[in-house]
C-alpha positions in Angstrom: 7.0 -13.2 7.0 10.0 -14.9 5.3 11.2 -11.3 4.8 14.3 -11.4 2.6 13.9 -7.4 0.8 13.2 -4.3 2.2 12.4 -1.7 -0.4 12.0 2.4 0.8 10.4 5.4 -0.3 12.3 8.4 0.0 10.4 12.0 0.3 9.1 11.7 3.8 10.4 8.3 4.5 14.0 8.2 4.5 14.0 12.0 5.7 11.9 14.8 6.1 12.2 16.3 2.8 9.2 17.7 1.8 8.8 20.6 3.9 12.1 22.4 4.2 13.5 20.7 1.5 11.3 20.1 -1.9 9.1 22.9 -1.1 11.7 25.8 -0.4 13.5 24.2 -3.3 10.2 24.7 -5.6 9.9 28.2 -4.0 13.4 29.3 -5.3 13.8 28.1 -8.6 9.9 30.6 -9.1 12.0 33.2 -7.6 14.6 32.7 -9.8 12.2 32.6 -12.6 10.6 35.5 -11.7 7.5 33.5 -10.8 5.4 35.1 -8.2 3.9 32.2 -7.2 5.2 31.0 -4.1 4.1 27.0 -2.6 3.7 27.7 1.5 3.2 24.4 3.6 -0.3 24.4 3.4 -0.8 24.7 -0.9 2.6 22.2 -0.7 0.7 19.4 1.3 -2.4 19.9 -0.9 -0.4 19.3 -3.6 2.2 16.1 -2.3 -1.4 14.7 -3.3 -0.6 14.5 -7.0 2.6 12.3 -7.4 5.8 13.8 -9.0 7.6 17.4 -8.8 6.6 18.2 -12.7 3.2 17.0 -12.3 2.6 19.0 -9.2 3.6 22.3 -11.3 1.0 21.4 -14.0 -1.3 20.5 -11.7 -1.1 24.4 -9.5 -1.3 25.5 -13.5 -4.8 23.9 -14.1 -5.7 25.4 -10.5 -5.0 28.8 -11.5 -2.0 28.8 -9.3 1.1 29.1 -11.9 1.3 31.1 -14.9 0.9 29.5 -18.2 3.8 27.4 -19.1 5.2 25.2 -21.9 6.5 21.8 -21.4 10.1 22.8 -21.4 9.6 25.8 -19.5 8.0 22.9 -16.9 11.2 20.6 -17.6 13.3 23.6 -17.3 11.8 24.9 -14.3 12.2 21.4 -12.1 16.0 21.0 -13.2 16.5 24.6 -11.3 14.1 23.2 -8.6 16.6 20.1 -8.4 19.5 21.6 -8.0 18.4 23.9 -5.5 17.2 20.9 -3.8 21.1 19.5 -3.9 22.5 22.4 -2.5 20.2 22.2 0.6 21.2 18.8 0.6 25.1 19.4 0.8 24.4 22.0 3.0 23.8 19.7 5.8 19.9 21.1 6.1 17.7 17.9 5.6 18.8 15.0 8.2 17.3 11.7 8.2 14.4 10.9 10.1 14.8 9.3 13.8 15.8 5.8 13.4 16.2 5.3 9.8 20.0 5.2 10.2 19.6 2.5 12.8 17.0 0.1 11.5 19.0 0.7 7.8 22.1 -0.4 9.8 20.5 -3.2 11.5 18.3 -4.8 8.4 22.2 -4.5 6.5 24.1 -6.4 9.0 21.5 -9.2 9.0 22.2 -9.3 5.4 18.9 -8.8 4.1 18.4 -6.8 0.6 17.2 -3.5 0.6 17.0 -1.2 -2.0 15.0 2.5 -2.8 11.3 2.7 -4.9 10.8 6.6 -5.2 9.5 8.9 -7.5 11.6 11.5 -7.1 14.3 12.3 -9.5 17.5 10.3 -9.6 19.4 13.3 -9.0 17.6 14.5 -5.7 18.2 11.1 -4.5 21.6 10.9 -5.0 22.3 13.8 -3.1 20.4 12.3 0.1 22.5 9.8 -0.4 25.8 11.4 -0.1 24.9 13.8 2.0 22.3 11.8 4.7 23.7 8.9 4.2 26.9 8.6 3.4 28.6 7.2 -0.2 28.9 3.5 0.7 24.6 3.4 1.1 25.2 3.6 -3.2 26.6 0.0 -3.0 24.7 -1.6 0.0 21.6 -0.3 -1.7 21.0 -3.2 -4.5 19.0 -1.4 -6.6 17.7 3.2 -6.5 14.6 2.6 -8.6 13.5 6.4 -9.0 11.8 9.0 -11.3 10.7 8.3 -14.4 12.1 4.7 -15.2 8.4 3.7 -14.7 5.2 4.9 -17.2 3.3 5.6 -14.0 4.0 6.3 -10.8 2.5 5.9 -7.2 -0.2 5.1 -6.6 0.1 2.8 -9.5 2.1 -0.4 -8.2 4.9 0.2 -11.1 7.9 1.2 -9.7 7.9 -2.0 -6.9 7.1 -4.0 -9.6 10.0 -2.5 -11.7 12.1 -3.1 -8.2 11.1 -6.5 -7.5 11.4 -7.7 -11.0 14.8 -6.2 -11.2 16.2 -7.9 -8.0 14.5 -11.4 -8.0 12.6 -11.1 -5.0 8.7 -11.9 -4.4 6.5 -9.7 -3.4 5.4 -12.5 -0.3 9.1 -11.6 0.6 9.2 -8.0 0.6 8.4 -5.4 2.7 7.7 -1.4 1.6 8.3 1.2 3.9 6.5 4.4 3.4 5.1 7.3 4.4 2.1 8.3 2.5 -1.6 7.0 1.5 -0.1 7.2 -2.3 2.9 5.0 -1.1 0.9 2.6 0.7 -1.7 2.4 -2.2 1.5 1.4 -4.7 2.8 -1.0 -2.4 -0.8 -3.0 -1.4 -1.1 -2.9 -5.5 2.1 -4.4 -5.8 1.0 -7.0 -3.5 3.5 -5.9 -0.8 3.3 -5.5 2.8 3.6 -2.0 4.0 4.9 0.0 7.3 4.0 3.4 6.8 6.1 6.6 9.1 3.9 9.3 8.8 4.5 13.4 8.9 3.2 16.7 9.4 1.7 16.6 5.4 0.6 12.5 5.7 -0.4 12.2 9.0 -4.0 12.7 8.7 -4.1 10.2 5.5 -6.0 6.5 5.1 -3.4 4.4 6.5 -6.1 1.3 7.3 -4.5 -1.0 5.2 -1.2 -0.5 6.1 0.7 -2.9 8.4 2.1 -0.9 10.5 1.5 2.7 11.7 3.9 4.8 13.1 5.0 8.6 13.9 8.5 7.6 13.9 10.9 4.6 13.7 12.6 5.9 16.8 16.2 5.9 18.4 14.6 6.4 21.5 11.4 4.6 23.1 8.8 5.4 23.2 7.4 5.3 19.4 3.8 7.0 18.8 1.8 3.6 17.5 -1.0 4.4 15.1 -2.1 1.8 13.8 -1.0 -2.3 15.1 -3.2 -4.8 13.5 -1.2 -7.3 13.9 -0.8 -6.7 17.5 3.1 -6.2 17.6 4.7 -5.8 21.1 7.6 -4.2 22.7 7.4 -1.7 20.2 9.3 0.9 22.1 11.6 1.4 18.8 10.5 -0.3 15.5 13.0 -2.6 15.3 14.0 -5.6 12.3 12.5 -8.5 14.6 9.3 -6.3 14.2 9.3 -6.3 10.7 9.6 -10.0 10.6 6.5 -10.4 12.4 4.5 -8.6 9.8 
């Protein structure tokens, strides 16, 4: 492909957030609530099926899970969530996943757009950012479409649509890079092509339609290959000339 943008997810993704960072983040601001519900990692990847960190506490309401709560208790309850979520972020205790620095590094210096198309709130995001990342990713990054700028998130196709539309690029030119079956069902909708890194929560997911399929980007070879349909070689290390191929 011509590819000329590269837009990522970020929960899963660009780091391993979900388990010890989201989740024991959830798990705190309850405590601090005096909520006696507590999320452990196998309720938490039950619920990473329903999109969005509000969503997911009304959903484990309906289930019987949470207590009753208002709307702004809800609202109130995730900006706690969120900031304890930062503070594990600053505290050095959610790293990026192997090989996002370098393929990050390596699609920037062949001056290629990239930019972020996440769900998650603009705050949380920030402080992967600074803290995984480093400040300068906030001006290399064209454009951190995230939480509710978008009516609907994934797996409706909005927020790549939003991110597309917003940076001038065609989907034909654009690449998503995800990590879950909700990701890769927002992408294919938005008409992109789609590499998908899976996890502990995703790995047992639909990825069929996805373009790629791996357990890792990789710093060192070998990669765990999933899923290759369009045969790709030397994949040792995903690597930028193997996202052109796509």
């Amino acid at each position: 492909m011509n590819l000329q943008c590269v837009l990522w997810d970020v929960d899963g993704t660009l780091a391993d957030t979900e388990r010890d960072g989201h989740r024991l983040a959830f798990n705190m601001a309850f405590e601090e609530a005096g909520i006696e519900r507590r999320w452990d990692e196998a309720t938490y990847g039950a619920l990473l099926k329903v999109t969005g960190g509000k969503e997911r506490i009304r959903h484990d309401m309906a289930q019987g899970g949470m207590p009753a709560l208002s709307d702004q208790d809800i609202a109130s309850l995730h900006a706690r969530k969120t900031a304890y979520y930062q503070q594990l972020m600053a505290e050095g205790r959610i790293p990026l996943r192997p090989g996002v620095r370098r393929l990050l590094e390596e699609i920037r210096d062949a001056g290629i757009t990239q930019g972020v198309a996440t769900t998650t709130t603009p705050a949380a995001l920030d402080a992967l950012i600074e803290h995984s990342l480093g400040r300068e990713w906030f001006d290399i990054f064209a454009i951190l479409a995230a939480g509710d700028i978008v009516p609907a998130k994934k797996p409706a196709p909005d927020i790549y649509t939003y991110a597309m539309r917003e940076l001038g690029v065609a989907a034909a030119n654009t690449l998503a890079m995800e990590d879950s079956e909700n990701g890769l069902r927002s992408a294919r909708a938005a008409g992109l092509r789609c590499v998908v890194t899976v996890n502990g929560y995703t790995r047992s997911q639909d990825f069929s339609a996805a373009d790629l399929v791996v357990a890792e980007l990789g710093d060192q070879p070998p990669v765990e290959v999933l899923h290759n349909p369009h045969q790709l070689t030397d994949l040792g290390i995903v690597t930028l000339a193997h996202l052109q191929q796509l």
